[in-house]
C-alpha angles and dihedrals in degrees: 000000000000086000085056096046100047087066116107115262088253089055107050103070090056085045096041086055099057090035095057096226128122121244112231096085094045096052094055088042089055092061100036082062093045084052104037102007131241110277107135090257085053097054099041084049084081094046093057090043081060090040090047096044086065093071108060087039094054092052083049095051094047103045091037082051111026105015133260098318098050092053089054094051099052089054090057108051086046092050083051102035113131094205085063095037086061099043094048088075102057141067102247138100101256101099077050092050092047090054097053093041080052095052092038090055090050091048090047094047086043099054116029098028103038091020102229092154093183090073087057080088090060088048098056093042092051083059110052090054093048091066087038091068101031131007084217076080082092091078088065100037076062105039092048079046095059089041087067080078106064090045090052101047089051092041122101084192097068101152090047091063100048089053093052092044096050086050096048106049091039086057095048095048083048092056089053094038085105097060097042098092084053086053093043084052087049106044088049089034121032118081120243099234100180105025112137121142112252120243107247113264094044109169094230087144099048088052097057098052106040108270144312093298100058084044083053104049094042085053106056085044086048097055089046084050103051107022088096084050085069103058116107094250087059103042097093096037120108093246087061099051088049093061086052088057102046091049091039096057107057094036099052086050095050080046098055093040089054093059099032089058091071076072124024139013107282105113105098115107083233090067089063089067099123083048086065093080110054093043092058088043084046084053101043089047103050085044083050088063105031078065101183095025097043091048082056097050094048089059094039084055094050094053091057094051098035092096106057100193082066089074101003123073119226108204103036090170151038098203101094096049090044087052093043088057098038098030096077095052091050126100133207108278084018101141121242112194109189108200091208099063101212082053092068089087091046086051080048100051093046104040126068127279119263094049127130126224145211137158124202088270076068133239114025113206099188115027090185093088149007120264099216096176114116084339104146080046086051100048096041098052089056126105112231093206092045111045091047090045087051093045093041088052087052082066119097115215109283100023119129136244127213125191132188129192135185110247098226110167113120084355118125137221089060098114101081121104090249093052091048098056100040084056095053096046095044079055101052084047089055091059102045086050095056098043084055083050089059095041089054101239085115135032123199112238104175138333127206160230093057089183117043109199095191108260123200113222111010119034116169138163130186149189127218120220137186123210107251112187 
């Protein structure tokens, strides 16, 4: 993200499009480094802005909605939320994602349930930004979509709704009507690097809020809350038809993600970002009306997710300790190959300046981002032999070498086709290096990390080599 977001203003929509990212979180991220740098804390500083915004806006949603508890109790779950929590330390769009699902919700509620017409704008525009800063925005597009039924169902101004509805997801897709020949590239081009389809029973949900229990405790307050909502005297009544909002949207989203996984890359509890924020206003406003009991169940909840590193990792990646070993041996024009290719820009961000870089797809021009387009094409026309022979000759005698591999064994995720086949490139590599080490082209100098701590996403090591002849 930071190597995005580094590039001029006239550069990021060209790198956006290869990188198959939208571009609403990175150009905010370009001027908060300009403003306050790029170290990692600086960074994750924006993230927990985003994280911390939710606060204020969920007391808002649920006084403005459900009165002055349940205000109180929204704040409260967000400012405990483990998804946020998470997110508010690294460097990616989801704290922002949650925000904008939160204020699209209160603008839906708003407008089409208490019929305050004059919040649909918040809606639209809610909207529009969500599929500025992620395509997964579309889960939600869908599952706000689905909510439309049970307001209408419970309106007596049906045609009313229709016609909002119609205008406010027309403006919104007219808002993003500019970036849509960027998302069209992307969908035929961009390489799903992570797609695998989910095994039924995935626990997305209890992911997003902080574990079974949570699920657990939320749920119980949740069935005292909104078991009167279901008499026949309430059915009708816009509280009613809040509740069915606030269950219809997640659960269409996880819906459509669960189908739509059997085809593209939807399927990764992240991407339920938006989600996040009905089902803690579902939360705060069952607990609203269990009164006692919801009251227990918000403390109870706070207790389970008072302590982060129970849901948060704390050491995500080796690089850094893998560039502050090798940093100090390499040498300006030395060569650094990354065997997982989209680790090339975090190789980038942690070794010294001067370096050249290169992945097993070959020569990489630009190490400050991934190019995704046409990539598992990319990366499985290439000749192993012949790109590292090619790559090896560009030494000068005595230029290093500097080669990273990801660490896979017992890890998961590498059954995509992306990660296949990256694991069974970064090992062909291996052994070619190790045959040029024998035949005395190469000598190995150092390796790193010596001491491995177990990280959770990205594990690497890597062996430095000179040439030698």
């Amino acid at each position: 993200a930071t190597g995005i977001a580094s590039h001029s203003l006239s550069e990021l929509p060209g790198v956006l499009r290869r990188g198959g990212a939208s571009p609403l979180y990175y150009l905010l991220l370009h001027f908060w480094i300009d403003a306050f740098g790029s170290g990692a804390s600086a960074t994750h500083a924006l993230s927990l802005l985003f994280g911390l915004l939710t606060i204020p806006v969920a007391m808002w949603s649920g006084q403005s909605l459900f009165g002055r508890r349940a205000g109180f109790m929204a704040a409260v779950l967000f400012a405990f939320s483990s998804f946020l929590t998470r997110y508010a330390q690294e460097t990616q769009c989801y704290e922002l994602m949650v925000l904008l699902g939160l204020l699209a919700t209160a603008g839906f509620l708003h407008g089409f349930v208490y019929r305050r017409r004059r919040w649909l704008w918040l809606l639209a525009l809610s909207l529009a930004a969500m599929l500025y800063t992620q395509g997964a925005a579309v889960l939600f597009w869908f599952a706000a979509a689905v909510a439309i039924v049970p307001v209408y169902i419970c309106s007596d101004d049906r045609r009313g709704i229709l016609r909002d509805a119609a205008i406010s997801f027309a403006a919104a897709t007219i808002l993003y009507l500019p970036w849509l020949p960027t998302t069209i590239y992307q969908v035929v081009h961009v390489t799903a690097a992570w797609h695998y389809t989910p095994l039924l029973g995935a626990t997305v949900p209890s992911v997003l809020l902080g574990g079974e229990r949570v699920d657990v405790t939320l749920l119980v307050a949740a069935v005292i809350g909104v078991v009167p909502l279901l008499g026949r005297s309430n059915r009708r009544t816009p509280d009613a038809a809040a509740m069915w909002v606030l269950i219809a949207v997640p659960v269409a989203a996880l819906a459509l993600a669960r189908v739509s996984s059997l085809f593209a890359p939807v399927w990764a509890s992240r991407y339920f970002a938006p989600a996040v924020a009905p089902l803690l206003l579902l939360g705060a406003y069952s607990s609203a009306r269990a009164r006692v009991l919801g009251v227990v169940a918000i403390v109870l909840c706070i207790g389970f997710l008072a302590d982060p590193s129970s849901f948060a990792p704390s050491y995500k990646s080796d690089m850094q300790d893998v560039a502050g070993e090798i940093g100090p041996l390499l040498h300006e024009d030395d060569l650094v190959v990354v065997a997982q290719p989209e680790q090339t820009t975090l190789a980038w961000y942690y070794l010294p300046g001067g370096l050249r870089y290169a992945s097993t797809a070959g020569v990489v021009s630009d190490p400050r981002y991934m190019n995704w387009a046409d990539a598992l094409m990319r990366l499985r026309d290439t000749n192993p032999q012949a790109t590292l022979t090619a790559l090896v000759a560009s030494l000068k005698l005595g230029q290093q070498l500097l080669y990273v591999r990801p660490l896979t064994e017992g890890a998961q995720n590498w059954h995509a086709p992306w990660t296949q086949l990256v694991r069974r490139r970064s090992a062909q590599w291996g052994e070619i290096l190790t045959s040029d080490v024998a035949a005395g082209t190469l000598r190995s100098v150092a390796w790193a990390p010596h001491y491995y701590r177990g990280a959770c996403c990205v594990a690497d090591s890597a062996m430095l080599y000179r040439k030698a002849s």
